[in-house]
C-alpha positions in Angstrom: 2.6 -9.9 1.1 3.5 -7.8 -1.7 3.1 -4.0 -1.9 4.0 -0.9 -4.2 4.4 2.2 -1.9 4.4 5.6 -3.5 5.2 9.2 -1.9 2.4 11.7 -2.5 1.5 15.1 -2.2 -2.6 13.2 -2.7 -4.2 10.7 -3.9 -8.1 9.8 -4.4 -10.1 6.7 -4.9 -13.7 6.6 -6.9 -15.8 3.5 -7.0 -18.4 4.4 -10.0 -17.3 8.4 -10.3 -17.9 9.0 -6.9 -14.9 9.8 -4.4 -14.9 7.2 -1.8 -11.6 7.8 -0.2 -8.4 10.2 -0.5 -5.2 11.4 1.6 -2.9 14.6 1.7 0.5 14.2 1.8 1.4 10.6 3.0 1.9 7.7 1.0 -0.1 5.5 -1.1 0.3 2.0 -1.1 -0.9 -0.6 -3.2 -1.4 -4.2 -1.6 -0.9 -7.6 -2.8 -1.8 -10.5 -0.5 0.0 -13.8 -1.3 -1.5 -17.4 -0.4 0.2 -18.3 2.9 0.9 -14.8 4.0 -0.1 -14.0 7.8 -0.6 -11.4 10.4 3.1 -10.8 10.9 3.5 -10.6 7.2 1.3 -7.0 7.8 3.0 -6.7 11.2 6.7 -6.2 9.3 5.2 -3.9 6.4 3.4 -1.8 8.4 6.0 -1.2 10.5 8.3 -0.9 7.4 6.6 1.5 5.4 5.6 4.2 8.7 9.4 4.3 9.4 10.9 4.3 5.5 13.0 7.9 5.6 11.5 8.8 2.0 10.4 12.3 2.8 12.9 15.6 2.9 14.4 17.2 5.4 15.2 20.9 5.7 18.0 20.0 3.2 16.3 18.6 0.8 17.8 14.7 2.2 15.1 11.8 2.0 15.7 11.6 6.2 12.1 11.5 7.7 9.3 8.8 8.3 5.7 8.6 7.5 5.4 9.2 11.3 8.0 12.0 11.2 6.0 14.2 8.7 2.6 13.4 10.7 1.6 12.0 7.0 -1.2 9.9 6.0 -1.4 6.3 4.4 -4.2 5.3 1.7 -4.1 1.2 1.4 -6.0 0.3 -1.7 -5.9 -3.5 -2.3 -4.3 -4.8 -5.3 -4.3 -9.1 -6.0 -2.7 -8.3 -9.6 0.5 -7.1 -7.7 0.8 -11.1 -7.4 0.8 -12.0 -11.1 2.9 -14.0 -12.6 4.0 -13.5 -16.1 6.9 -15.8 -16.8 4.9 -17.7 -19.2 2.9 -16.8 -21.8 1.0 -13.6 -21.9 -1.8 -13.5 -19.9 -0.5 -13.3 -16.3 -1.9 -15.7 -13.8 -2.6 -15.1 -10.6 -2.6 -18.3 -8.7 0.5 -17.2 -5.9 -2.7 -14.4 -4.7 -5.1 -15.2 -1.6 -8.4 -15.8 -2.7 -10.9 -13.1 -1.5 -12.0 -14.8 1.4 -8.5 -15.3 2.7 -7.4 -11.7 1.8 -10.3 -9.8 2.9 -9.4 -10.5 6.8 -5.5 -10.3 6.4 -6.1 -6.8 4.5 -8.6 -5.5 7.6 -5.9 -6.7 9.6 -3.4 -4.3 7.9 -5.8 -1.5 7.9 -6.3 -1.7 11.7 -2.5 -1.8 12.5 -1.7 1.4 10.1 -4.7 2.9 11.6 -3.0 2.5 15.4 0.2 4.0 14.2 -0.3 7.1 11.9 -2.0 10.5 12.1 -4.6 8.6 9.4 -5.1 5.7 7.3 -7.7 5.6 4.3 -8.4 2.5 2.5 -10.3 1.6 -1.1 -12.7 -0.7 -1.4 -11.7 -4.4 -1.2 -12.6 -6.1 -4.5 -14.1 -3.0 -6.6 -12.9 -2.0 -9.7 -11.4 1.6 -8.4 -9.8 4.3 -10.1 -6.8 6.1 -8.2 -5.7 9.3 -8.7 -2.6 10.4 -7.3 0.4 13.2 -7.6 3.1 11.3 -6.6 6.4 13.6 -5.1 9.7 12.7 -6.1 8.7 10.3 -8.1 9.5 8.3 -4.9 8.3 4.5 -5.7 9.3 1.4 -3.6 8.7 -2.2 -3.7 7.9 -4.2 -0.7 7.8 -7.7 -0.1 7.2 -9.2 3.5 9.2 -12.9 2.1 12.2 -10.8 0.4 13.4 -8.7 3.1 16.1 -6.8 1.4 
């Protein structure tokens, strides 16, 4: 399970120009569910990204959690995070679970967040979306539940 996490102040998702979703300041994170991947695979990220000290303290030092800051999480699915472009130059995406396999691990995901933070938001799985976002820092991280740096 692959997933970009960003630090926001908010972020919005529309499905045909109408606003379907959105969060205040939390993060947003955008995830990538790989053939194989399984429910501990969300287990580890979740619990990786609620305790990730990327927001400020009083000093201006990234030292508090998601669950610090009471902030909220928007998960917006995102197979193309899987693509592989080592040859040629149209990526292919065969490494991603197929819809049918992703949809349940990704509801899985969604639940657990939802259990553990102050709010969780989600986009729609499989729509074509358009994210808007003011994103603090710019604070960006990569995750990857089989690379555990």
């Amino acid at each position: 399970m692959r997933s970009v996490v960003q630090r926001v102040d908010r972020a919005d998702i529309k499905v045909g120009g109408n606003r379907i979703s959105g969060i205040e300041k939390g993060i947003l994170v955008f995830l990538g569910i790989e053939r194989g991947d399984r429910e501990c695979d969300a287990d580890y990220l979740v619990d990786k990204m609620i305790h990730l000290r990327i927001f400020s303290d009083g000093e201006g030092k990234m030292n508090l959690s998601l669950l610090d800051i009471q902030g909220e999480m928007l998960v917006v699915s995102q197979f193309t995070l899987l693509g592989d472009s080592r040859k040629g130059r149209r990526p292919s995406f065969t490494g991603a679970e197929n819809p049918e396999g992703a949809r349940p691990l990704y509801a899985y995901f969604i639940k657990k967040a939802q259990e553990k933070v102050k709010r969780c938001a989600e986009g729609e799985f499989q729509a074509m979306m358009s994210v808007e976002l003011v994103n603090n820092g710019p604070v960006t991280l990569l995750l990857d539940s089989r690379k555990q740096f």
